[in-house]
C-alpha positions, -999 to +999 in steps of 0.1 A: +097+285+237+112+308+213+084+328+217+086+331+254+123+339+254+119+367+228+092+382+251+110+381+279+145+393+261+118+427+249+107+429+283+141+434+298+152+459+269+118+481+273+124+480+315+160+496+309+146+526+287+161+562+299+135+579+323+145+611+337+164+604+370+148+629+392+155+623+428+134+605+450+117+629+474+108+612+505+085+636+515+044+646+498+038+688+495+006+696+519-025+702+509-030+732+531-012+758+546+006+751+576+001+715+577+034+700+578+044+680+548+036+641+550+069+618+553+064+589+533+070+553+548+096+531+539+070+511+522+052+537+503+085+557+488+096+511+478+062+510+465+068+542+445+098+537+434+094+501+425+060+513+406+082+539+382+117+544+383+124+512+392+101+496+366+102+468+386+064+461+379+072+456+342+081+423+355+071+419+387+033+417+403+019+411+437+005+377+439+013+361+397+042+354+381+048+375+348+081+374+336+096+372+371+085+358+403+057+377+422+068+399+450+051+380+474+072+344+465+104+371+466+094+383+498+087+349+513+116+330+501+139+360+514+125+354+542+131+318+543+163+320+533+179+347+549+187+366+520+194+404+515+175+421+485+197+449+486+227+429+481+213+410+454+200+445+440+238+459+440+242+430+419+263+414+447+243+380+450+231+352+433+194+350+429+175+324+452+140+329+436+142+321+404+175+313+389+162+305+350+154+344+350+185+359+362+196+369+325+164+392+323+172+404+359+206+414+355+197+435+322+182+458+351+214+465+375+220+492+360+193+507+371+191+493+404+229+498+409+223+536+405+200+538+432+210+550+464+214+525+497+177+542+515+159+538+480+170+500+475+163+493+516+126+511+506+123+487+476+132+460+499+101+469+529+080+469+504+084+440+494+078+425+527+054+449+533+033+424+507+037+391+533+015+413+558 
């Protein structure tokens, strides 16, 4: 157990490292000349940022649990239960997941907090993005 609790303590510590906070550009340069730049979905900018700035995979896979739940039981009991990932992002709810992780979760507000309102609603379609 104490073993388990250490790595999860590390896990949480080595997700908050300083990364360089570069915007999020919503938008992919073109290949070509005069082909107009790609706009990125909802989904794909979530799935980036929740893949680097985020570091949200540290702890978080698509379909096992890890240190935290996988997206899709987040998705799914959000779903079921009404609950808005933003909020609980902004730190502004309790978690309905998995309440025995929140500790670990809450060591990465900081991050979370900083991001802006259109990069947490991204985060949040693609995590329901992962029900489809």
């Amino acid at each position: 157990m104490k073993k388990v609790l250490f790595l999860a303590a590390f896990l949480a510590f080595a997700s908050c490292k300083k990364e360089n906070s570069e915007p999020t550009n919503v938008t992919t340069e073109s290949v070509s000349e005069g082909e107009p730049a790609k706009t990125q979905t909802p989904e794909e900018l979530g799935k980036q940022i929740f893949e680097s700035t985020g570091n949200c995979f540290a702890c978080h896979q698509p379909d096992q649990k890890v240190v935290g739940p996988s997206i899709k039981e987040i998705a799914k009991m959000y779903k079921d239960k009404n609950g808005n990932i933003v909020t609980f992002l902004k730190g502004n709810a309790e978690p309905i997941v998995d309440p025995s992780q929140f500790e670990v979760m809450k060591t990465n507000f900081a991050i979370t907090k900083a991001m802006s309102e259109d990069e947490l609603k991204a985060i949040e379609a693609y995590i329901y993005s992962q029900l489809k």
